[in-house]
Jmol script that loads the backbone (N, CA, C; Angstrom):
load data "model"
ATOM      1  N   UNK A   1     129.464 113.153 100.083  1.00  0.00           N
ATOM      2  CA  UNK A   1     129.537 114.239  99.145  1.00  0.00           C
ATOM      3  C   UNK A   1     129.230 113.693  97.761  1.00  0.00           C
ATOM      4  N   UNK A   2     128.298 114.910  96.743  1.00  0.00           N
ATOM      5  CA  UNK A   2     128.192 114.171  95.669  1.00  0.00           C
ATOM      6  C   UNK A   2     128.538 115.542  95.199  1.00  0.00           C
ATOM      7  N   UNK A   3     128.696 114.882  93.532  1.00  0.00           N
ATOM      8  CA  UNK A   3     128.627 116.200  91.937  1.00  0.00           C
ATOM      9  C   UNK A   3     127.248 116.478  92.244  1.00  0.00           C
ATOM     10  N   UNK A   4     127.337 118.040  92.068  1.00  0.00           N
ATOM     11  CA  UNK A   4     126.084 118.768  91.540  1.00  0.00           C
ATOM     12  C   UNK A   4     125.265 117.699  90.645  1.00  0.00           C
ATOM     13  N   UNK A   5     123.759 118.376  90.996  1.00  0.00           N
ATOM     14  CA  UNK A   5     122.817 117.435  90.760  1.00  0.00           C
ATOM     15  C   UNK A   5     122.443 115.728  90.428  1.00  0.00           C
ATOM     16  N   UNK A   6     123.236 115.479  91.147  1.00  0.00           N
ATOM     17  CA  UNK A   6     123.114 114.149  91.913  1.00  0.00           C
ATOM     18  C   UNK A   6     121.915 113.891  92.364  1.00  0.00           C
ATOM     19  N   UNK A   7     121.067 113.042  92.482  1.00  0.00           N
ATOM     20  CA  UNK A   7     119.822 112.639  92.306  1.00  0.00           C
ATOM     21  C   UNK A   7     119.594 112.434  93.912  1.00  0.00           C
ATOM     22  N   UNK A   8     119.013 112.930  94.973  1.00  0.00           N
ATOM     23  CA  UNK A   8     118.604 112.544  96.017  1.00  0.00           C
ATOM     24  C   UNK A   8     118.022 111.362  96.736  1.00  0.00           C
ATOM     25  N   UNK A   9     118.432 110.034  96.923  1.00  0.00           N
ATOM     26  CA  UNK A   9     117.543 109.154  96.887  1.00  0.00           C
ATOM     27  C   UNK A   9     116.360 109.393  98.138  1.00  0.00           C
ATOM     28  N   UNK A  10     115.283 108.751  97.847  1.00  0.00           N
ATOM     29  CA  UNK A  10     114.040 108.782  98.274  1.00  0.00           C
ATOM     30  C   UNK A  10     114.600 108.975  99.890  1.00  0.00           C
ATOM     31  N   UNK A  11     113.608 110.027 100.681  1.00  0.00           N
ATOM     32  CA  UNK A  11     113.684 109.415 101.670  1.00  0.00           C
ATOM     33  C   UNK A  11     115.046 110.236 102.769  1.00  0.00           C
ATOM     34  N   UNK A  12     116.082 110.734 101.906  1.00  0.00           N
ATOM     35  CA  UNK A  12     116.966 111.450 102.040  1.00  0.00           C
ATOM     36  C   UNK A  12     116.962 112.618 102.005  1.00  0.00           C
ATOM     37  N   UNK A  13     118.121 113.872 102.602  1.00  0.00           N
ATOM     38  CA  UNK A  13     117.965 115.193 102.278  1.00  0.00           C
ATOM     39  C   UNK A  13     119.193 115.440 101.874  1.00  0.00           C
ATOM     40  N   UNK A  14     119.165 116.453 101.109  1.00  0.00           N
ATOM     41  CA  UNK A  14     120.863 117.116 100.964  1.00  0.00           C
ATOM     42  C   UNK A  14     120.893 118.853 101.594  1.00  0.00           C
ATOM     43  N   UNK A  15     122.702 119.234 101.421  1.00  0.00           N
ATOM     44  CA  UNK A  15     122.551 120.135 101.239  1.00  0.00           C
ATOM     45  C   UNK A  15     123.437 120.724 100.507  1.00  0.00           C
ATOM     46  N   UNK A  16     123.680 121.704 100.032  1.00  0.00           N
ATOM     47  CA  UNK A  16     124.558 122.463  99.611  1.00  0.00           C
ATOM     48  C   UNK A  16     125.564 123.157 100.329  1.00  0.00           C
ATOM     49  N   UNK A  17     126.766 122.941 100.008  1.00  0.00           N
ATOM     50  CA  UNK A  17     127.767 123.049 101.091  1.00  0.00           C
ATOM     51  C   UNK A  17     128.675 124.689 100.185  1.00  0.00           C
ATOM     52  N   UNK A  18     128.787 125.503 100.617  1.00  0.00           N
ATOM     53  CA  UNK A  18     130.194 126.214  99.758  1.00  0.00           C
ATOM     54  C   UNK A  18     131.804 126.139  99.991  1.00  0.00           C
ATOM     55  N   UNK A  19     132.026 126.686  98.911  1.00  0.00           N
ATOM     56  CA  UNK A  19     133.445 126.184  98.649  1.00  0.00           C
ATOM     57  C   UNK A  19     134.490 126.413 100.345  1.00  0.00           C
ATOM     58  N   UNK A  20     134.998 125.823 100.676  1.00  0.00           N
ATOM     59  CA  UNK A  20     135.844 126.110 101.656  1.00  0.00           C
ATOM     60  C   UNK A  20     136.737 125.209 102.169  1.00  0.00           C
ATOM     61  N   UNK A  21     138.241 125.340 102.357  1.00  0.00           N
ATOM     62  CA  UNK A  21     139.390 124.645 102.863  1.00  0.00           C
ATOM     63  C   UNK A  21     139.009 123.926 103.673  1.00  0.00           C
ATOM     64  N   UNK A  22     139.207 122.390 103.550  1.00  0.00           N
ATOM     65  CA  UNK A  22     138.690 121.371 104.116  1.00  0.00           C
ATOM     66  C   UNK A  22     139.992 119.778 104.781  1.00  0.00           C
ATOM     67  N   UNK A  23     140.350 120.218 105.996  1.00  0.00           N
ATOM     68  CA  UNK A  23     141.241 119.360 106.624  1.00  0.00           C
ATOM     69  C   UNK A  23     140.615 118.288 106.282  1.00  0.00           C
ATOM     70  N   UNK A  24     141.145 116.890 106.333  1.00  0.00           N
ATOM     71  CA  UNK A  24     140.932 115.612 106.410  1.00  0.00           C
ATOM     72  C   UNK A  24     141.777 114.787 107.097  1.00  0.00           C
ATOM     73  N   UNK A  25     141.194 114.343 108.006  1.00  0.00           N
ATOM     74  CA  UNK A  25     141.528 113.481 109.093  1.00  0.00           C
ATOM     75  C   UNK A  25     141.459 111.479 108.458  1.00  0.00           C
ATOM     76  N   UNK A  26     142.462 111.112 109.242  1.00  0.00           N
ATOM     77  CA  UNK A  26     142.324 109.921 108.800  1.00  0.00           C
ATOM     78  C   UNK A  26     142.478 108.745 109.872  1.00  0.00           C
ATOM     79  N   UNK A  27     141.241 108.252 110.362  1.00  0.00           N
ATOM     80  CA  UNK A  27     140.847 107.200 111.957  1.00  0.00           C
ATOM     81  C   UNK A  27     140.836 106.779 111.984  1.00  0.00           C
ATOM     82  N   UNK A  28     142.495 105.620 112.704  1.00  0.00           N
ATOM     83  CA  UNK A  28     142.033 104.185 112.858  1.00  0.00           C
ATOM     84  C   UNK A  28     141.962 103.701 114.169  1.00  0.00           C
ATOM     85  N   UNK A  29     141.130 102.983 114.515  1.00  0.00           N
ATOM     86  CA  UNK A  29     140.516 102.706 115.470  1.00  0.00           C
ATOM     87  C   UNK A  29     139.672 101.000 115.362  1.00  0.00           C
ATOM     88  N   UNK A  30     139.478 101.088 116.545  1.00  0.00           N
ATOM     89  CA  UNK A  30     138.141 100.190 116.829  1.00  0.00           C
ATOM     90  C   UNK A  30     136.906 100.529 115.971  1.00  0.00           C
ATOM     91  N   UNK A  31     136.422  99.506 115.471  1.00  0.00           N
ATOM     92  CA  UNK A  31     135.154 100.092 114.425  1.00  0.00           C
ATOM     93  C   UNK A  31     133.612  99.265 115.394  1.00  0.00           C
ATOM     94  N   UNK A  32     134.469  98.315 116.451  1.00  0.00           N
ATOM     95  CA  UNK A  32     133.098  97.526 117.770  1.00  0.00           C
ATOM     96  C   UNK A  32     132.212  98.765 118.756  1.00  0.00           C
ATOM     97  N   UNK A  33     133.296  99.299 118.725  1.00  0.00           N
ATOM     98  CA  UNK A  33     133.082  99.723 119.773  1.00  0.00           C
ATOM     99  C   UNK A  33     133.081 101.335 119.817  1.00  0.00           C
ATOM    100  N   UNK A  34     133.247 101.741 118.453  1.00  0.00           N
ATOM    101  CA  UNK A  34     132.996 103.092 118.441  1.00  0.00           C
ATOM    102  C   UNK A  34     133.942 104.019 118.467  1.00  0.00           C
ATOM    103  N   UNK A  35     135.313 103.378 119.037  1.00  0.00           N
ATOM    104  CA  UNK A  35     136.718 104.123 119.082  1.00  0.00           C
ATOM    105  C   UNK A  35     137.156 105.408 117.941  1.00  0.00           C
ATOM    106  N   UNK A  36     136.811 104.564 116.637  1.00  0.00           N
ATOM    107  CA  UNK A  36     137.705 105.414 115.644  1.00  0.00           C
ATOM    108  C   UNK A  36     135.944 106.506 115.880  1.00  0.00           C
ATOM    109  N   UNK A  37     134.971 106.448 115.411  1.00  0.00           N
ATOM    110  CA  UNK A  37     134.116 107.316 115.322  1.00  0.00           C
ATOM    111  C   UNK A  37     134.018 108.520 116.204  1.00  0.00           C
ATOM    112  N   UNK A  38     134.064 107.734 117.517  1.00  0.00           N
ATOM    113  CA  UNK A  38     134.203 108.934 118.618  1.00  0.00           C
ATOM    114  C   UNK A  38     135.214 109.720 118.836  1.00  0.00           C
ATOM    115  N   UNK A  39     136.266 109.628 118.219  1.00  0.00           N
ATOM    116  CA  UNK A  39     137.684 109.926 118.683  1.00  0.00           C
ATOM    117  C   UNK A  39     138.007 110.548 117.380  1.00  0.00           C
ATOM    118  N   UNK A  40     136.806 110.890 116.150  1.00  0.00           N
ATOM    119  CA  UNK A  40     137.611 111.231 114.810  1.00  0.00           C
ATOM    120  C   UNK A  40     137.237 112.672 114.735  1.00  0.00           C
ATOM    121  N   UNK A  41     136.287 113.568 115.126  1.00  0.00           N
ATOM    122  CA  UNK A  41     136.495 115.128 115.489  1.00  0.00           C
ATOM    123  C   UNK A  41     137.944 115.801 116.254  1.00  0.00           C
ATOM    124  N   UNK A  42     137.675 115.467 117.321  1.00  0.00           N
ATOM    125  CA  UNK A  42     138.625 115.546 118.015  1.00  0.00           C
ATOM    126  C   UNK A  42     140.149 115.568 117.827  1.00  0.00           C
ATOM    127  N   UNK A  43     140.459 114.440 117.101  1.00  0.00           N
ATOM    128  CA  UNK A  43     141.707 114.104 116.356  1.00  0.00           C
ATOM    129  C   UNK A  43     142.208 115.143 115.330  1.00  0.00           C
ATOM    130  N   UNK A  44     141.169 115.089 114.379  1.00  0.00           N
ATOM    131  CA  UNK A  44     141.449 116.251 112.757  1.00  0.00           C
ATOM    132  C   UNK A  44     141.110 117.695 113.467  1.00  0.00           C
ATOM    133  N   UNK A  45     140.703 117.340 114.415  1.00  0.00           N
ATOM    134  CA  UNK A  45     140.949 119.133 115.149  1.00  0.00           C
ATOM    135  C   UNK A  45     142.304 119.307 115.958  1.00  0.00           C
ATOM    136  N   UNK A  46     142.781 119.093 116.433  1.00  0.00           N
ATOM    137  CA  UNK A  46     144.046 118.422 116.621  1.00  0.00           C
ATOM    138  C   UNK A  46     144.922 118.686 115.626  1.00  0.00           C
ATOM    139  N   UNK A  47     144.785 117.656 114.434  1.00  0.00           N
ATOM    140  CA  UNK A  47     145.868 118.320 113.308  1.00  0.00           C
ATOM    141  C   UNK A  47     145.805 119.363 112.407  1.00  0.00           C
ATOM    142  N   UNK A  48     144.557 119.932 112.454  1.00  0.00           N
ATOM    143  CA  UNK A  48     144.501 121.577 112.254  1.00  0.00           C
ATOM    144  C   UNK A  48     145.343 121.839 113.186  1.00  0.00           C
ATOM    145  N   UNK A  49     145.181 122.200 114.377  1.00  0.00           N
ATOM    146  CA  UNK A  49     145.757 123.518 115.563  1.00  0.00           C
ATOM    147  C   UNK A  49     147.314 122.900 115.446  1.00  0.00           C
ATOM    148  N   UNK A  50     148.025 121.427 115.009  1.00  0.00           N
ATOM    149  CA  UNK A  50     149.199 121.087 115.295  1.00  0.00           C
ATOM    150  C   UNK A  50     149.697 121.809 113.805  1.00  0.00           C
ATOM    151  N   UNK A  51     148.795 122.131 112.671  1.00  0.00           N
ATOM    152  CA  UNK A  51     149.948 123.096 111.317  1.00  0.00           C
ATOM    153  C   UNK A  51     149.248 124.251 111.871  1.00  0.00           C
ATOM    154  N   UNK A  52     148.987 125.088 112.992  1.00  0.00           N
ATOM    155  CA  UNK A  52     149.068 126.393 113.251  1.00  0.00           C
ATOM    156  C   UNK A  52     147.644 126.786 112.499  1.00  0.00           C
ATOM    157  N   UNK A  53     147.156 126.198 112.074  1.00  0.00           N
ATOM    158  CA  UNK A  53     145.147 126.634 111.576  1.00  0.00           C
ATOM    159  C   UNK A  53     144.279 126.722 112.594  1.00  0.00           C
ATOM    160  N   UNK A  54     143.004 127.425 112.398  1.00  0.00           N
ATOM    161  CA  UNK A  54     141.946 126.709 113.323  1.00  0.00           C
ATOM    162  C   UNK A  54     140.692 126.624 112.919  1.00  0.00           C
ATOM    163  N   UNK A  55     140.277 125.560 113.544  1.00  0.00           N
ATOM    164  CA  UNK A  55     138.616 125.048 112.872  1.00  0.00           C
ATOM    165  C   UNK A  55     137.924 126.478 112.214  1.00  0.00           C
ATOM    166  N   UNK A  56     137.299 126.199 111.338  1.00  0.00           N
ATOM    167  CA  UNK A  56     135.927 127.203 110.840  1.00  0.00           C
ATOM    168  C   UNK A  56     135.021 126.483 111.577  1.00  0.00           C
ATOM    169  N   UNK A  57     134.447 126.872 112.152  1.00  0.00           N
ATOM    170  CA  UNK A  57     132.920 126.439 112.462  1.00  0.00           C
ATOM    171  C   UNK A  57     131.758 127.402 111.755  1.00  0.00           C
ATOM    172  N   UNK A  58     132.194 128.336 110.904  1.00  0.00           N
ATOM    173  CA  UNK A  58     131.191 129.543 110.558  1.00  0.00           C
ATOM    174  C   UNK A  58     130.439 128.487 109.093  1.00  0.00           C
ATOM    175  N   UNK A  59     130.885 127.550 108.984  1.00  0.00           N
ATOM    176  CA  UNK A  59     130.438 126.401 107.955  1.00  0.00           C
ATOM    177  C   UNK A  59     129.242 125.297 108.742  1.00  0.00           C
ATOM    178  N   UNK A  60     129.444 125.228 110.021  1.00  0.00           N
ATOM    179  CA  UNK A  60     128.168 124.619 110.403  1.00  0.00           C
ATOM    180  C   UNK A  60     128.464 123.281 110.046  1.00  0.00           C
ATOM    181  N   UNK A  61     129.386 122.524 109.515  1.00  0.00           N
ATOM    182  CA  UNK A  61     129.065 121.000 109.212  1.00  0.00           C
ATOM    183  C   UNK A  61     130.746 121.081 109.520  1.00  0.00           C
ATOM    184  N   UNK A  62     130.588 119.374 109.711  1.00  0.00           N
ATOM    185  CA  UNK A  62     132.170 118.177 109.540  1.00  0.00           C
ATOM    186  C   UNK A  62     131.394 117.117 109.335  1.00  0.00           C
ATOM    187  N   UNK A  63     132.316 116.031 108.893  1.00  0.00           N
ATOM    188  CA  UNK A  63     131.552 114.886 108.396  1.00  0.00           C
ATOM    189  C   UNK A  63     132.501 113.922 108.313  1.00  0.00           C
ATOM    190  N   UNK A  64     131.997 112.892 108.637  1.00  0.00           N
ATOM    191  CA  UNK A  64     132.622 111.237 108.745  1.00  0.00           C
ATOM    192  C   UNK A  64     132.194 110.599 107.428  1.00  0.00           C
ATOM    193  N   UNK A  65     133.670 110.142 107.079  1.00  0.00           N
ATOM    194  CA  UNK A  65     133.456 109.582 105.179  1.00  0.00           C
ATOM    195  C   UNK A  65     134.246 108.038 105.650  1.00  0.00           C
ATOM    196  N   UNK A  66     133.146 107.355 104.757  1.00  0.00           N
ATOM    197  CA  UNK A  66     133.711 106.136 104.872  1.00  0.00           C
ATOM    198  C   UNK A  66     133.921 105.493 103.510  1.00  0.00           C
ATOM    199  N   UNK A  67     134.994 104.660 103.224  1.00  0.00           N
ATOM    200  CA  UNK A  67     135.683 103.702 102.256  1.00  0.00           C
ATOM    201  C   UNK A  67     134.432 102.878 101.708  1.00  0.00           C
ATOM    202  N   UNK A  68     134.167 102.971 100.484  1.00  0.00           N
ATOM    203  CA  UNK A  68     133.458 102.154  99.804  1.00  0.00           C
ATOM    204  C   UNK A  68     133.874 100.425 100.464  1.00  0.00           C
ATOM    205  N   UNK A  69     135.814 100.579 100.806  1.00  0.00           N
ATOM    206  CA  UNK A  69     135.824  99.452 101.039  1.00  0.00           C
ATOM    207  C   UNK A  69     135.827  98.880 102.418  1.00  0.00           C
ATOM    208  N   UNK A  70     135.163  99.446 103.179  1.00  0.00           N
ATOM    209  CA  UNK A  70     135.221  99.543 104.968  1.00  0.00           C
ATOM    210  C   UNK A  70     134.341  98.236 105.042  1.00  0.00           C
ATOM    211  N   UNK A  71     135.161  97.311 105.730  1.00  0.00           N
ATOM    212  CA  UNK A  71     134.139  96.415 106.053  1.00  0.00           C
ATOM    213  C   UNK A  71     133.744  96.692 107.838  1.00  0.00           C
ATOM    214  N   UNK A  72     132.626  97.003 108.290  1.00  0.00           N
ATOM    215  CA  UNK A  72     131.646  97.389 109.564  1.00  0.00           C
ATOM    216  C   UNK A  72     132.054  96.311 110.210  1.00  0.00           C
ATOM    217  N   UNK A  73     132.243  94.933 109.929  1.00  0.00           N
ATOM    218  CA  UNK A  73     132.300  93.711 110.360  1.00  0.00           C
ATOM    219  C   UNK A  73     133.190  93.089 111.221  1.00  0.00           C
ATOM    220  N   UNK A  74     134.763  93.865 110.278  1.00  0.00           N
ATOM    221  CA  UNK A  74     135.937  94.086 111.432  1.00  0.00           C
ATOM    222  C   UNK A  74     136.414  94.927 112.817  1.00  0.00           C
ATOM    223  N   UNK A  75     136.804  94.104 113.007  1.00  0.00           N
ATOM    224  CA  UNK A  75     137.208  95.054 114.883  1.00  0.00           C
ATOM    225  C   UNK A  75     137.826  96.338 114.159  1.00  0.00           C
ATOM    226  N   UNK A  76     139.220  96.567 113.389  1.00  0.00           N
ATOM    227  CA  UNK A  76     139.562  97.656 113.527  1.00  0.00           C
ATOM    228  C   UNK A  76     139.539  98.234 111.799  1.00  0.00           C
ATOM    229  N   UNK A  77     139.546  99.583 112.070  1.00  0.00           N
ATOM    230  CA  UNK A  77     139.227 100.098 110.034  1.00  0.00           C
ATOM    231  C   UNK A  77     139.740 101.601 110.346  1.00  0.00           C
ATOM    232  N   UNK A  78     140.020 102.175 109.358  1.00  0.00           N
ATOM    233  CA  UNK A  78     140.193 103.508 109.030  1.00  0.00           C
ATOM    234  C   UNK A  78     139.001 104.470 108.135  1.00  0.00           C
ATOM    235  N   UNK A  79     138.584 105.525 109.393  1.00  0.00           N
ATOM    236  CA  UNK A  79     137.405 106.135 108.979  1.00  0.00           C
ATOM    237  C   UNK A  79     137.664 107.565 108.238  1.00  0.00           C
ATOM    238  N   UNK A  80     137.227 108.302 107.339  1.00  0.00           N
ATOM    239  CA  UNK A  80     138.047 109.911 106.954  1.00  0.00           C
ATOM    240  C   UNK A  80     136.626 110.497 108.138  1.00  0.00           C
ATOM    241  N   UNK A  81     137.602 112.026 107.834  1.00  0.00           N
ATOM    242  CA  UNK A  81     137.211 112.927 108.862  1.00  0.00           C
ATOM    243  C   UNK A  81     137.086 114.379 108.278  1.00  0.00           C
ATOM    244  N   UNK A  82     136.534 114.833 107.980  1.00  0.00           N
ATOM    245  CA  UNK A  82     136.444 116.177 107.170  1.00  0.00           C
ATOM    246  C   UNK A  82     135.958 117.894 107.871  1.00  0.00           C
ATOM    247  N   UNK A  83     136.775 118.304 108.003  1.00  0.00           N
ATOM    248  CA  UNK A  83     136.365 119.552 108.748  1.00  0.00           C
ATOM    249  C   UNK A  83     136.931 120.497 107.720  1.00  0.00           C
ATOM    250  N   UNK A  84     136.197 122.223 108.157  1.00  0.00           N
ATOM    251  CA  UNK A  84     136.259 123.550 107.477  1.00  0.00           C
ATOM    252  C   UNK A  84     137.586 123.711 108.755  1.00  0.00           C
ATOM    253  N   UNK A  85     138.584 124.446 107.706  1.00  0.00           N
ATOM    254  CA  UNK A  85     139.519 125.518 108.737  1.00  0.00           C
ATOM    255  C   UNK A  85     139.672 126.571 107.784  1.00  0.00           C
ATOM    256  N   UNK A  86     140.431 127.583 108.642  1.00  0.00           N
ATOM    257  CA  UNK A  86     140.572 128.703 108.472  1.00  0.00           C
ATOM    258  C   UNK A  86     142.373 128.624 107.788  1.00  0.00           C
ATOM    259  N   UNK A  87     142.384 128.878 106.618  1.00  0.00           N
ATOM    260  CA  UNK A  87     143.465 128.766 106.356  1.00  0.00           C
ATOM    261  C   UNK A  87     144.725 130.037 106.350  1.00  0.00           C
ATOM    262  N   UNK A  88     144.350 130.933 107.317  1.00  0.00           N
ATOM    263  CA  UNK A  88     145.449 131.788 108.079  1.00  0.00           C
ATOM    264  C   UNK A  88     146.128 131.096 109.169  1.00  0.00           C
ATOM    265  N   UNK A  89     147.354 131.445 108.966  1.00  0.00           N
ATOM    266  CA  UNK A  89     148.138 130.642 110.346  1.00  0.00           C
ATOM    267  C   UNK A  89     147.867 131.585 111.544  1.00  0.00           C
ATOM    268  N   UNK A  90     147.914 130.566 112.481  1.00  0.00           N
ATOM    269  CA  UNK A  90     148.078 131.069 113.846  1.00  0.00           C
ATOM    270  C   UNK A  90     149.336 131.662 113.987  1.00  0.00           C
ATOM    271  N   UNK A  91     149.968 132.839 115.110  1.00  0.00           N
ATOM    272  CA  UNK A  91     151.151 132.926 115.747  1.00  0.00           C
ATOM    273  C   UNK A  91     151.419 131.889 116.439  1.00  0.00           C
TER     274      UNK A  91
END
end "model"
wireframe off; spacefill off
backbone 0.3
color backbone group
């Protein structure tokens, strides 16, 4: 994610996202083998439906954010996880 007009680097695309309530998930895992990555939708969908929310999907995107300070190198790391919900509670 960037500030408005943020410069696209070469080669890249963006898009424009609108405003909307955004869970964040937080994955630690295996970073060898794919653990925390594969397992980080799943999870922050999960702790939506566990506070009584549920996913938006009418947003079309989620997205895997990583720590400026993530080193790729280590076996295990903590990845963020970003999804749209619907911020009406469930019964």
């Amino acid at each position: 994610m960037a500030c408005e007009n943020t410069p696209v680097p070469e080669g890249m695309q963006y898009r424009d996202l609108p405003a909307c309530n955004i869970a964040r998930g937080y994955i630690h895992g295996n970073l060898q083998n794919g653990e925390a990555n594969v397992n980080a939708h799943e999870l922050t969908l999960g702790g939506i439906e566990a506070h009584n929310y549920t996913p938006d999907y009418s947003f079309g995107w989620s997205a895997e954010v990583y720590p400026d300070s993530l080193d790729f190198a280590e076996e295990e790391g903590t990845i963020g996880y970003l999804c749209p919900y619907n911020p009406h509670k469930t019964s």
